[in-house]
N, C-alpha and C positions, 0 to 999 in steps of 0.2 A: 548462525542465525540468518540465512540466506532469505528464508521467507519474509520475515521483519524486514531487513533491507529491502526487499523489494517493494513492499507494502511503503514503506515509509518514501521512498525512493519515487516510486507510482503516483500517479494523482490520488487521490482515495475517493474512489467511483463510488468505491462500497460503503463511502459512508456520507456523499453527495450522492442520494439518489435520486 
């Protein structure tokens, strides 16, 4: 689950828009 990780990892842009 590298995606999650990174997602979680990330600021979450995507979900601060």
């Amino acid at each position: 689950p590298f995606g999650l990780t990174i997602e979680l990892a990330r600021p979450p842009s995507h979900l601060v828009s």
